[in-house]
N, C-alpha and C positions, 0 to 999 in steps of 0.2 A: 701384875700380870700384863696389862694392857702398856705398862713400859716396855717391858721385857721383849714383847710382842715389838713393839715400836722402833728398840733396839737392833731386832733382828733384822728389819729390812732397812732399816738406815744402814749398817751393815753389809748388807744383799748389794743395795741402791751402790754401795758406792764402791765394792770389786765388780761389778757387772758394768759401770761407770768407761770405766778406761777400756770395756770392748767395743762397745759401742764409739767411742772417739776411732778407734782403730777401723770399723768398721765403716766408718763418712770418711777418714783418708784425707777429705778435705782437693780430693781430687776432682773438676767436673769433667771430665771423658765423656760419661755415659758409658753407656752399655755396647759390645761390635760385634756383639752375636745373640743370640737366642739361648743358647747353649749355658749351664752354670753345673757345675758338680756341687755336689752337697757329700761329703766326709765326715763318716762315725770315729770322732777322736777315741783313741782308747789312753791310759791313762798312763804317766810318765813318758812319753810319746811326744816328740818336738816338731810344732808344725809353723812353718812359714805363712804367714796372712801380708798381702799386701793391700794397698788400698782398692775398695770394691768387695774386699773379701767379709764376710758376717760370721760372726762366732755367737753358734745357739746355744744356750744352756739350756737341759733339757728338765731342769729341775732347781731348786734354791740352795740343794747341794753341793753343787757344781763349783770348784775352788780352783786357779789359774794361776800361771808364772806368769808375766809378761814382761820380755826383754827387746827393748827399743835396739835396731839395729844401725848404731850411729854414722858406716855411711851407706847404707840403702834408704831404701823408700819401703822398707819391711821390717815387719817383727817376728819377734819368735813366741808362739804360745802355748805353752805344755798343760794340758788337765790333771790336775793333782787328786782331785774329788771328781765325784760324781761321775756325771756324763754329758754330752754334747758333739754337737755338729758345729763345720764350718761349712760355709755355704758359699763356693767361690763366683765372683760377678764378675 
């Protein structure tokens, strides 16, 4: 049981892994406003993140595409499960 358990969030750990890289961007700008939208993804729904941008899962449910978009400085992220928010910076 306590594997199984174990399992599941090395699992979690490591699709939730690659929003987070997306979400540092790896950009340092900072922030040029006060201002950030926050978007209820709803599901099969294709949304743009670029860097600054945070993708919340709103649970360990939450299961995601994620397509690099080779020449931009963006991805595309579709919510396949669950639920979540983007939280744009």
């Amino acid at each position: 049981m306590i594997k199984q358990i174990y399992n599941q969030c090395k699992i979690t750990a490591l699709l939730l892994f690659p929003l987070f890289l997306l979400a540092c961007g790896g950009s340092g700008g900072g922030s040029t406003g006060g201002n950030s939208d926050t978007i209820t993804m709803v599901i099969d729904t294709d949304y743009t993140v670029s860097a600054g941008d945070t993708v919340l899962p709103a649970n360990t449910s939450a299961r995601f595409d994620i397509e690099k978009n080779s020449n931009e400085n963006t991805s595309t992220v579709t919510l396949l499960t669950g639920s979540a928010t983007i939280k744009r910076g």
